[in-house]
C-alpha positions as a Markdown table, in Angstrom:
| # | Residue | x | y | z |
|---|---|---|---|---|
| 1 | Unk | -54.1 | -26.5 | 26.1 |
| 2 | Unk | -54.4 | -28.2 | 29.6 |
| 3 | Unk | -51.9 | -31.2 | 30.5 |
| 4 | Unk | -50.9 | -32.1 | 34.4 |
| 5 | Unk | -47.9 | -30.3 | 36.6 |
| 6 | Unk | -44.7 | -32.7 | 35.2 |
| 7 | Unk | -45.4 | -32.5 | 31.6 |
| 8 | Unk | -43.8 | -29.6 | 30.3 |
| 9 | Unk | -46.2 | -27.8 | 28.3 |
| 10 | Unk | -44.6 | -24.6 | 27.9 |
| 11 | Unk | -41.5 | -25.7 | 25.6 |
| 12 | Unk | -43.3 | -27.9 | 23.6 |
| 13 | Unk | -46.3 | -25.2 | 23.0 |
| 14 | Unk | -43.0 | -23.1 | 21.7 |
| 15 | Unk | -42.7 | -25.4 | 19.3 |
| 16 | Unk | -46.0 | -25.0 | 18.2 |
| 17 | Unk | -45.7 | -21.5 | 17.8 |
| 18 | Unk | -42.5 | -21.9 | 15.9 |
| 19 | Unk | -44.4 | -24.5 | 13.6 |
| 20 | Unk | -47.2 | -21.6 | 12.7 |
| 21 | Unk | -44.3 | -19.4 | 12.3 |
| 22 | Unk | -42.6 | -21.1 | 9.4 |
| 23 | Unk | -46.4 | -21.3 | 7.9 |
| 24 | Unk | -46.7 | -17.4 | 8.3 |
| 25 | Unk | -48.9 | -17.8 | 10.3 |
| 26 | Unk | -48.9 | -15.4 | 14.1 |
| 27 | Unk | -50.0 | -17.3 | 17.0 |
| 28 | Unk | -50.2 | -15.5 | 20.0 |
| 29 | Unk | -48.7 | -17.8 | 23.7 |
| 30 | Unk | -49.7 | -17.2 | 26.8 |
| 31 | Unk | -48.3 | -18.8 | 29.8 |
| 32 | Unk | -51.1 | -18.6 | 32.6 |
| 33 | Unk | -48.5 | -19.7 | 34.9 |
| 34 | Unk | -45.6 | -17.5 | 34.3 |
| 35 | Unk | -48.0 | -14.7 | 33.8 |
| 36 | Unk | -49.1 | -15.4 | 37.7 |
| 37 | Unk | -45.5 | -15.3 | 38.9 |
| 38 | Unk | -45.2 | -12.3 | 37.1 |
| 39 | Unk | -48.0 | -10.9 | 39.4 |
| 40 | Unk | -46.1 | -12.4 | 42.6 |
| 41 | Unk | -42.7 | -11.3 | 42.3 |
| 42 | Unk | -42.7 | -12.3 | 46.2 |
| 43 | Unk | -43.6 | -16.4 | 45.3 |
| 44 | Unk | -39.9 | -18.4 | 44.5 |
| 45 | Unk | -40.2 | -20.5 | 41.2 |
| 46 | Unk | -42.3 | -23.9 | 42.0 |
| 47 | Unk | -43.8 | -22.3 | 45.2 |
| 48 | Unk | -46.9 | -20.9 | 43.7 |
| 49 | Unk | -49.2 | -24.0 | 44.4 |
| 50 | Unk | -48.5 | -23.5 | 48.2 |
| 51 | Unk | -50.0 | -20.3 | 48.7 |
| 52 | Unk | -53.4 | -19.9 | 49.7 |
| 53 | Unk | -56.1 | -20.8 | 47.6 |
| 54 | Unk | -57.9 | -17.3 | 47.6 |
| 55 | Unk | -54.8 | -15.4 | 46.8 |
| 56 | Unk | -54.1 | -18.4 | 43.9 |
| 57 | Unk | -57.5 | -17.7 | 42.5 |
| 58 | Unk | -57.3 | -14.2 | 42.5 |
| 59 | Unk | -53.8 | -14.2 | 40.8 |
| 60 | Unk | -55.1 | -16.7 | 37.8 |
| 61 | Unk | -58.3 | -14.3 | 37.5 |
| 62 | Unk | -55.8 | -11.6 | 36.8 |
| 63 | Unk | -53.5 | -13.1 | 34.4 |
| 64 | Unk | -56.8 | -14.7 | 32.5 |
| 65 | Unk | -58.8 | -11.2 | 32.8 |
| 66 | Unk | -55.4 | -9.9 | 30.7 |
| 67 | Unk | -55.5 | -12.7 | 28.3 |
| 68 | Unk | -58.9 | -12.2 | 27.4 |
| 69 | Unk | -58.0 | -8.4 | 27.1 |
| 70 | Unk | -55.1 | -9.0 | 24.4 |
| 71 | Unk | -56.7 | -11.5 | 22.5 |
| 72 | Unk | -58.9 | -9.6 | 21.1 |
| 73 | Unk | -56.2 | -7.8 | 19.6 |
| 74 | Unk | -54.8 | -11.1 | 17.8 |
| 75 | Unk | -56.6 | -13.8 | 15.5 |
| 76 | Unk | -54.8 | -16.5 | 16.5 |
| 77 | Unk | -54.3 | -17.4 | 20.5 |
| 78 | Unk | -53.1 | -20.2 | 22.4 |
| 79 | Unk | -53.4 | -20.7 | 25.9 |
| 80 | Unk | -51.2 | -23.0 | 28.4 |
| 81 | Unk | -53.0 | -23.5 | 31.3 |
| 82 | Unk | -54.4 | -26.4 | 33.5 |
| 83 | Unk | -58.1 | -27.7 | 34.1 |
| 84 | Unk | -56.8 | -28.9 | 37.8 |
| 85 | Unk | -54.3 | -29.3 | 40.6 |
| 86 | Unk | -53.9 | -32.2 | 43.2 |
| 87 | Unk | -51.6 | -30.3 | 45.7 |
| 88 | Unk | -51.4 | -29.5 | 49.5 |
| 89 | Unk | -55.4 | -28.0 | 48.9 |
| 90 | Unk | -56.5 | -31.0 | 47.7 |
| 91 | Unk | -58.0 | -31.4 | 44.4 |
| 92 | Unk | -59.4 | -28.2 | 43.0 |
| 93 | Unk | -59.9 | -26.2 | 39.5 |
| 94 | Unk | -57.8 | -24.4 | 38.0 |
| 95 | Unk | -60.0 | -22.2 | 36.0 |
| 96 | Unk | -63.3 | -19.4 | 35.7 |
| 97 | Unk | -66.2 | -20.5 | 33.8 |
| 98 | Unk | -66.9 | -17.3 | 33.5 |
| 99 | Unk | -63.5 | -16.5 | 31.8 |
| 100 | Unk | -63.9 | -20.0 | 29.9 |
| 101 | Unk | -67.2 | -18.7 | 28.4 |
| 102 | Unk | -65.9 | -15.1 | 27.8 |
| 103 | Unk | -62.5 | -16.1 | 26.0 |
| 104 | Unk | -64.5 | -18.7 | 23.8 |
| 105 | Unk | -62.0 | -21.0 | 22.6 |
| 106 | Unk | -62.4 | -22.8 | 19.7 |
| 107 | Unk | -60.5 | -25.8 | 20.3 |
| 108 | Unk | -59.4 | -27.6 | 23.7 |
| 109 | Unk | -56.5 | -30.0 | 24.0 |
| 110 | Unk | -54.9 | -32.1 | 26.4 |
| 111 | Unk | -50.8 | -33.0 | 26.3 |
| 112 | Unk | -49.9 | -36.5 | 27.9 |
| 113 | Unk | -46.9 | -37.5 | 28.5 |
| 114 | Unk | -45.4 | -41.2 | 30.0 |
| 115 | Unk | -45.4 | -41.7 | 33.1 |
| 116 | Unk | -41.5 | -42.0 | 33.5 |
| 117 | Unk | -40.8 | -38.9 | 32.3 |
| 118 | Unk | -43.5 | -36.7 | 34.5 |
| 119 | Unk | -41.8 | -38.7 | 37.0 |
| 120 | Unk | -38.5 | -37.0 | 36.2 |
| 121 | Unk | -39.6 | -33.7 | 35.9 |
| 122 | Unk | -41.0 | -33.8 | 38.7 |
| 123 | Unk | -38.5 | -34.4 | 40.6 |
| 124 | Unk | -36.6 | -32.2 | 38.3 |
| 125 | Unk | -38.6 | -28.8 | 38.7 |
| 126 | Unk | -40.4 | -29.4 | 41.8 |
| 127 | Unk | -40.7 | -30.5 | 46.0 |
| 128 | Unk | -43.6 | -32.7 | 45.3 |
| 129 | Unk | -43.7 | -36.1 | 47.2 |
| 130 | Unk | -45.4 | -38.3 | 45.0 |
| 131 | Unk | -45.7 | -41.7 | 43.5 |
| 132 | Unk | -46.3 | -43.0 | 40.1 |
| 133 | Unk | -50.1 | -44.0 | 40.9 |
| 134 | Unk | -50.4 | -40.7 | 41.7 |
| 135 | Unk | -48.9 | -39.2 | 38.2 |
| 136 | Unk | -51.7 | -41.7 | 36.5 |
| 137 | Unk | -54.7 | -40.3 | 38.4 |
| 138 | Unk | -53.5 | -36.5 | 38.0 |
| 139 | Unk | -53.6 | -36.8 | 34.3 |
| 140 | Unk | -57.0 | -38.6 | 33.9 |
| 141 | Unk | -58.2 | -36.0 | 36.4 |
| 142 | Unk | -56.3 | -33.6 | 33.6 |
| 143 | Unk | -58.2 | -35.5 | 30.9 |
| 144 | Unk | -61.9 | -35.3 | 31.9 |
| 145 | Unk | -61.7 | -32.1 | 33.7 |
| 146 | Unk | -61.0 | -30.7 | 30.3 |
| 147 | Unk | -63.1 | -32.9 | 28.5 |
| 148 | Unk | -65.9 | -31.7 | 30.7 |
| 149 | Unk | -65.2 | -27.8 | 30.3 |
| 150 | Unk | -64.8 | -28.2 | 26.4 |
| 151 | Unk | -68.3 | -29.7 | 26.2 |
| 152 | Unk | -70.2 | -27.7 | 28.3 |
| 153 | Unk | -68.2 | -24.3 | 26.9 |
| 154 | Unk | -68.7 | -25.5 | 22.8 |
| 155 | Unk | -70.2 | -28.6 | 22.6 |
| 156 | Unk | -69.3 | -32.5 | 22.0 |
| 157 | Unk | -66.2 | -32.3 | 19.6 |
| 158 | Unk | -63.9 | -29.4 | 20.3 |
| 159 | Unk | -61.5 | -31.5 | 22.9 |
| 160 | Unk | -58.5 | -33.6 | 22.1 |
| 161 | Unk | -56.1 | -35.5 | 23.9 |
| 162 | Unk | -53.0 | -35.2 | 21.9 |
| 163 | Unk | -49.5 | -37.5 | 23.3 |
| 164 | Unk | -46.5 | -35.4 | 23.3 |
| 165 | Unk | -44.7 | -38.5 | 22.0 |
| 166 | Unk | -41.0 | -39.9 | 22.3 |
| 167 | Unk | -39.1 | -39.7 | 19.9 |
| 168 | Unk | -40.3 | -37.5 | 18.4 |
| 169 | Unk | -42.2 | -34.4 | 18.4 |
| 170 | Unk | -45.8 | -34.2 | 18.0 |
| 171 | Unk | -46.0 | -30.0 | 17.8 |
| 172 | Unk | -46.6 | -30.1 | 14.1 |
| 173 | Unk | -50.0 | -32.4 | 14.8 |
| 174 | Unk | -51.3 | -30.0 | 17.1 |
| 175 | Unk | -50.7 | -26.8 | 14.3 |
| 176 | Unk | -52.0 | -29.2 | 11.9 |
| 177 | Unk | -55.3 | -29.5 | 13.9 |
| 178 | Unk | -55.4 | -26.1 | 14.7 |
| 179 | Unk | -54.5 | -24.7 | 11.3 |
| 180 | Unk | -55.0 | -27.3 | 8.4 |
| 181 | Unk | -58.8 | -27.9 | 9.0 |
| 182 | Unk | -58.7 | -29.8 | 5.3 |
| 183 | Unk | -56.9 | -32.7 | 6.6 |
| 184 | Unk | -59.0 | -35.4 | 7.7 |
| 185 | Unk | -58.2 | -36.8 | 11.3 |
| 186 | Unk | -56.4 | -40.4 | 11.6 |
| 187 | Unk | -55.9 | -42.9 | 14.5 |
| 188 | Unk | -52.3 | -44.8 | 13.6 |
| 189 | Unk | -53.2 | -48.8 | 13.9 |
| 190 | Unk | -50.9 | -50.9 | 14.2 |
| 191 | Unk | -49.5 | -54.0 | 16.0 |
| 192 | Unk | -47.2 | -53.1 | 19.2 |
| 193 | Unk | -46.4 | -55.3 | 22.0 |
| 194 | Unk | -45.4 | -58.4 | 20.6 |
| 195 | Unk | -42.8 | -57.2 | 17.7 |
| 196 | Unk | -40.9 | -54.9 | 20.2 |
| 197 | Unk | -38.4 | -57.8 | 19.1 |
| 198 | Unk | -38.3 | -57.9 | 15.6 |
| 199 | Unk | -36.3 | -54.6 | 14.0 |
| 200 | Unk | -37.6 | -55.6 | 10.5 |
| 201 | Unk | -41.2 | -55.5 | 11.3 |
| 202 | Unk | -40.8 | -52.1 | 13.8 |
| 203 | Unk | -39.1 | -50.3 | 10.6 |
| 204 | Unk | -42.1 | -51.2 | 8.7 |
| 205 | Unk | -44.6 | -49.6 | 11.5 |
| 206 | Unk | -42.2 | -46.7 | 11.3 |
| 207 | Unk | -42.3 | -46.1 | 7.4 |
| 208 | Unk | -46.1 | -46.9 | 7.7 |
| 209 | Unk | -47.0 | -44.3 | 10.1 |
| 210 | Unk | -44.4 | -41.3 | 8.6 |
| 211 | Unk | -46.5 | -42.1 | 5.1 |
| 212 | Unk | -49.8 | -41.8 | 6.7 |
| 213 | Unk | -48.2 | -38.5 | 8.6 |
| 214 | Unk | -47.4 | -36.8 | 5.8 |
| 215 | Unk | -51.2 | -36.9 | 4.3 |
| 216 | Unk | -53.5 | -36.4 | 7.6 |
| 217 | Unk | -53.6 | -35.6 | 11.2 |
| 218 | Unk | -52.7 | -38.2 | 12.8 |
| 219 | Unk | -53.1 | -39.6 | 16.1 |
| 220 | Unk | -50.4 | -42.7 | 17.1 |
| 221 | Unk | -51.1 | -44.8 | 20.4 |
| 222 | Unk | -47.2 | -45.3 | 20.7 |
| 223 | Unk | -47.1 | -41.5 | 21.8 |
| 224 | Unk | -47.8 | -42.6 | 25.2 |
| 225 | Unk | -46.2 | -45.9 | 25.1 |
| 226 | Unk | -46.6 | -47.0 | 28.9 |
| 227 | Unk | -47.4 | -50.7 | 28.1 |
| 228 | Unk | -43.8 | -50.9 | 27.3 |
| 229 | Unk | -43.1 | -49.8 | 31.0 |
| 230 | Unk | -44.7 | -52.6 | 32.0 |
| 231 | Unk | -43.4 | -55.2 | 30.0 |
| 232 | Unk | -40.2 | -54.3 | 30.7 |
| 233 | Unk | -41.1 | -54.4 | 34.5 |
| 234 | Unk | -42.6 | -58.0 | 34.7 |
| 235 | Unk | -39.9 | -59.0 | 32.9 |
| 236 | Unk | -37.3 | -58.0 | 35.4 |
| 237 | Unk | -39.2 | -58.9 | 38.3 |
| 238 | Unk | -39.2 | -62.5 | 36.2 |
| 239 | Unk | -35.4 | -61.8 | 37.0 |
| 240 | Unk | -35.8 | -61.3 | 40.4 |
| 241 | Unk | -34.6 | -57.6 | 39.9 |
| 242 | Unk | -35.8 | -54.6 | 42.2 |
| 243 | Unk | -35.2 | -51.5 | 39.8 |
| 244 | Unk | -35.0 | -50.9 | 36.5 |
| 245 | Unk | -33.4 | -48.3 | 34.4 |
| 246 | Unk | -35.9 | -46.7 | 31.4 |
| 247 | Unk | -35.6 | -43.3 | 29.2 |
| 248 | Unk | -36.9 | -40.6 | 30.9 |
| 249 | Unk | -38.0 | -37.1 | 29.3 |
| 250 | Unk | -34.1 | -35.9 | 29.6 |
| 251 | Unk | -31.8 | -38.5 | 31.0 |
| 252 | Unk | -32.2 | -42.2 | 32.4 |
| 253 | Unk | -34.5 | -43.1 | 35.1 |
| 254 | Unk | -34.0 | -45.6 | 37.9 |
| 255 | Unk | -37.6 | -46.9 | 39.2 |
| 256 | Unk | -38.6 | -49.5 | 41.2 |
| 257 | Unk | -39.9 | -52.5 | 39.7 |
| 258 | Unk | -42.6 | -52.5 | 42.9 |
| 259 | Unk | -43.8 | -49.4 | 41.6 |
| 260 | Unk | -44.4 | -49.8 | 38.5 |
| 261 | Unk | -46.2 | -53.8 | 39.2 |
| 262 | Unk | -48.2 | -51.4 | 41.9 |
| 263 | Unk | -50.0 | -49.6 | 38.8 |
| 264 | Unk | -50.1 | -52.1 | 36.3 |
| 265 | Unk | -54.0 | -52.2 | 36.0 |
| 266 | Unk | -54.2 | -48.9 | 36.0 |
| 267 | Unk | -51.4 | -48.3 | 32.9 |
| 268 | Unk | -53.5 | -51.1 | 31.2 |
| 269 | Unk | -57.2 | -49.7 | 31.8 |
| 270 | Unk | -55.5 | -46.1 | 30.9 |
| 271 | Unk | -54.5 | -47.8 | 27.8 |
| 272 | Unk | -57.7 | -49.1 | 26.7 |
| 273 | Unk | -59.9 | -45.9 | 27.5 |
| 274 | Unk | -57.2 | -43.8 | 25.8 |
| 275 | Unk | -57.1 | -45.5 | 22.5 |
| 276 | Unk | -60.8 | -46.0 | 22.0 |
| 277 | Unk | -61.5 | -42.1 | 22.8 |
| 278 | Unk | -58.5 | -41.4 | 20.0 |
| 279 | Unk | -60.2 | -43.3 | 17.8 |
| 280 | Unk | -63.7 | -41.1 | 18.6 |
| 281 | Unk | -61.5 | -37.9 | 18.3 |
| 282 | Unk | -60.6 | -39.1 | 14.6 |
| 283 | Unk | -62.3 | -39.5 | 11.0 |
| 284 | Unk | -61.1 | -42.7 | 10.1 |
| 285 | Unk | -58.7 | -45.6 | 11.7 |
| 286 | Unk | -56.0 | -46.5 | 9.2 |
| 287 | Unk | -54.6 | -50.1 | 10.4 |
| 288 | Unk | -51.5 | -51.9 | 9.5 |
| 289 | Unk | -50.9 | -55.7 | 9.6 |
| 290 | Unk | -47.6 | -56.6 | 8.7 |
| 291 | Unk | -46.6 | -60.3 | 8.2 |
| 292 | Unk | -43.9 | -62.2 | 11.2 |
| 293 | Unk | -41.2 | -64.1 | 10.3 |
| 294 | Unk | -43.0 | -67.4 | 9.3 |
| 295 | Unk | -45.6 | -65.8 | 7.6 |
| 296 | Unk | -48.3 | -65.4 | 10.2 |
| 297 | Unk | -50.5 | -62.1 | 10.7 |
| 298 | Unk | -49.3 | -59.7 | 12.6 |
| 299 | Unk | -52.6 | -59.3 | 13.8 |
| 300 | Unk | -53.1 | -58.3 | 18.0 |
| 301 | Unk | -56.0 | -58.8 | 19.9 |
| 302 | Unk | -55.4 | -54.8 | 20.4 |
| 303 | Unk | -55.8 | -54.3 | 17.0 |
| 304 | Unk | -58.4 | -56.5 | 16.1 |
| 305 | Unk | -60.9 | -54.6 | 19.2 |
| 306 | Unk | -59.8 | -50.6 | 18.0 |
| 307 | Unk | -60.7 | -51.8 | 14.3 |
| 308 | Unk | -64.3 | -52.8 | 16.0 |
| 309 | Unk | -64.1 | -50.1 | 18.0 |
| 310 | Unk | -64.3 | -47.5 | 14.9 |
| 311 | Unk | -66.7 | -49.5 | 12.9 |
| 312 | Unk | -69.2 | -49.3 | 15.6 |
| 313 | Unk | -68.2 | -45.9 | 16.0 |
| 314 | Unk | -69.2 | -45.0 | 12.1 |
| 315 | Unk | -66.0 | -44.3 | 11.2 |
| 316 | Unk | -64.1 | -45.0 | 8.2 |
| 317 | Unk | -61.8 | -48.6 | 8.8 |
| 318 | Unk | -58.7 | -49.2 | 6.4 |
| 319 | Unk | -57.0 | -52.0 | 6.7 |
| 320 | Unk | -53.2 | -52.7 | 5.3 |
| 321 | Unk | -52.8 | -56.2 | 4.9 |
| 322 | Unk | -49.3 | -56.8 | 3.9 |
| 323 | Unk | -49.8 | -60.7 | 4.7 |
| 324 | Unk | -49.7 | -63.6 | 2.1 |
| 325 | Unk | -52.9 | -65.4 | 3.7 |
| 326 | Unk | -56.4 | -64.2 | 3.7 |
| 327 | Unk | -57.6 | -61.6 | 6.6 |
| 328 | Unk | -60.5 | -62.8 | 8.0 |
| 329 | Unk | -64.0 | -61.8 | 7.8 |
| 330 | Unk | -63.8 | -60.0 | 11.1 |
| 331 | Unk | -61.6 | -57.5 | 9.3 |
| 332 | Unk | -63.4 | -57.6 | 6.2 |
| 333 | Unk | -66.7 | -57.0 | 7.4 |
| 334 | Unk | -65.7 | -54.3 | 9.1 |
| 335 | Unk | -63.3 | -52.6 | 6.7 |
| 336 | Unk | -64.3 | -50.0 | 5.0 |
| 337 | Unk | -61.8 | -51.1 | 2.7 |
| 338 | Unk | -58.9 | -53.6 | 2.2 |
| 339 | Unk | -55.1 | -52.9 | 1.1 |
| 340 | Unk | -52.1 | -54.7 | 0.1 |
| 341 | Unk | -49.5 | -52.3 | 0.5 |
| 342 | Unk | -49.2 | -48.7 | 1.8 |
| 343 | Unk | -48.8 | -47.0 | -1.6 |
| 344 | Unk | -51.9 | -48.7 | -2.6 |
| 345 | Unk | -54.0 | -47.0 | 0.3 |
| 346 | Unk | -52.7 | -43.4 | -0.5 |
| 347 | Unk | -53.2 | -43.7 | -4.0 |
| 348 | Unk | -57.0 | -44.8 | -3.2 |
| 349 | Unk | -57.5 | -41.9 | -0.7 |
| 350 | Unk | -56.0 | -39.6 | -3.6 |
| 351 | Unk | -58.8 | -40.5 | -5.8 |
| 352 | Unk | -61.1 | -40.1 | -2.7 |
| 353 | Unk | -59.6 | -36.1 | -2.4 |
| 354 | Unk | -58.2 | -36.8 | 0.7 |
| 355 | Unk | -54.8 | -36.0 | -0.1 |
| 356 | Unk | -53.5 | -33.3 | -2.9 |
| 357 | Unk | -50.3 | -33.6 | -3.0 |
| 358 | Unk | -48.5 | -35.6 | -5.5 |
């Protein structure tokens, strides 16, 4: 697993481990990081990056040259590492091919994380000056980097970008990805921007994407849910306010609305490429499309272009339409199939042998 400086792989891989743990299952961490200031005892904590490149190299051979060693001791290893760094070097790798072709990985992944909260870990864990464009283009130079290394080491689909969500965690998606190859992979659709203000229909999304959680792996858009950022920015600027106060990864974070108008194409275009190349990462989109107050679709333009998306793509397309008028024939005629109601689409993937469970 790859993921840029800021987003705090290490605990949440943890949680992975713990996740195969209560499955009996032993999975084997590695920290290629730690294991480097292990080799330098002499480098203070966050200082590693600012050594010289050919000593840098030399210590991640050695700590990946061990890896390699033990895993063949173990069925089961994970790796926390990175595919680059943007530091005081410039851009540069952060890995062997060599190494990459002799440990053989099965799977590659990439945590994401919002932009806020890189921000405050950053400023958190380490003397970095940097801005939020910068956070942005680190993790899309995170993103295809890895993308890259996984298909040219294995082969189109083996890579995965996974967000390390919110509110919640998303650990037990990556052990279901690794472990539960029986599950089929979903892409959580749903409607987002414009019901931020309506609790009733957000507890509907909610109870909508735990059900489709519980049967499949599941990939939700909201994990990295920068859009929101920007909303929230326009709509103080509207105000004529310079900051704004948003959740960070641990505690409140003051930014400046400047900044974050500064980036606003970029959030958006990240949004669009990252949603479509979740969708391609998945077996099947499974859509809701609640009803608003007054009885209209919930139904966004955002929606309406991922459900295309997949059907071009081959995949499967099911729809929930939990709306008292007709969908259209742009969802129908590209649905795989049509639902009233949540219950009614597990009970048909049931039948299908999708799910097991009762």
């Amino acid at each position: 697993m790859t993921g840029q400086v800021g987003v705090d792989k290490g605990p949440y891989l943890e949680l992975v481990r713990a996740e195969a743990q209560r499955h009996g299952i032993d999975l084997q961490l590695y920290h290629v990081g730690e294991m480097m200031y292990r080799e330098a005892p002499d480098v203070p904590p966050g200082r590693i990056l600012n050594l010289p490149i050919t000593r840098l190299a030399a210590l991640r051979r050695s700590a990946f040259k061990e890896i390699i060693r033990e895993a063949e001791r173990h069925e089961h290893v994970l790796v926390n590492t990175h595919a680059t760094f943007r530091w005081s070097h410039g851009l540069f790798s952060a890995f062997d091919f060599d190494q990459i072709k002799a440990f053989n990985a099965d799977v590659y992944l990439t945590l994401m994380d919002n932009v806020e909260c890189v921000h405050e870990r950053l400023a958190r864990d380490h003397e970095v000056d940097h801005s939020l464009k910068d956070i942005l283009v680190w993790r899309e130079e995170e993103l295809l980097a890895t993308e890259i290394l996984a298909n040219i080491a294995r082969g189109y689909g083996h890579f995965y970008m996974i967000g390390r969500g919110r509110h919640a965690t998303t650990a037990a998606t990556v052990f279901s990805l690794l472990f539960e190859s029986n599950r089929k992979r979903a892409y959580l659709s749903f409607p987002m921007t414009h019901v931020m203000d309506l609790p009733d229909t957000l507890a509907r999304i909610d109870s909508f994407k735990e059900t489709i959680r519980r049967n499949f792996v599941c990939f939700d858009p909201a994990d990295v849910d920068e859009m929101t950022l920007h909303t929230q920015a326009l709509a103080a600027m509207a105000q004529g306010l310079s900051t704004i106060t948003v959740a960070g990864a641990d505690k409140p974070v003051v930014l400046k609305t400047a900044d974050i108008a500064q980036v606003s194409s970029d959030i958006m275009g990240q949004v669009y490429a990252r949603d479509f190349k979740m969708i391609d990462q998945s077996d099947m989109i499974v859509s809701l499309v609640p009803e608003l107050p007054g009885g209209k679709p919930a139904l966004s333009s955002g929606v309406e272009r991922e459900l295309h998306h997949a059907y071009e793509a081959g995949k499967e397309v099911y729809v929930v339409w939990e709306c008292r008028s007709m969908p259209s024939p742009f969802v129908t005629k590209t649905a795989t199939r049509v639902f009233t109601s949540v219950d009614q689409a597990v009970e048909f993937f049931r039948t299908k042998g999708y799910i097991s469970q009762p």
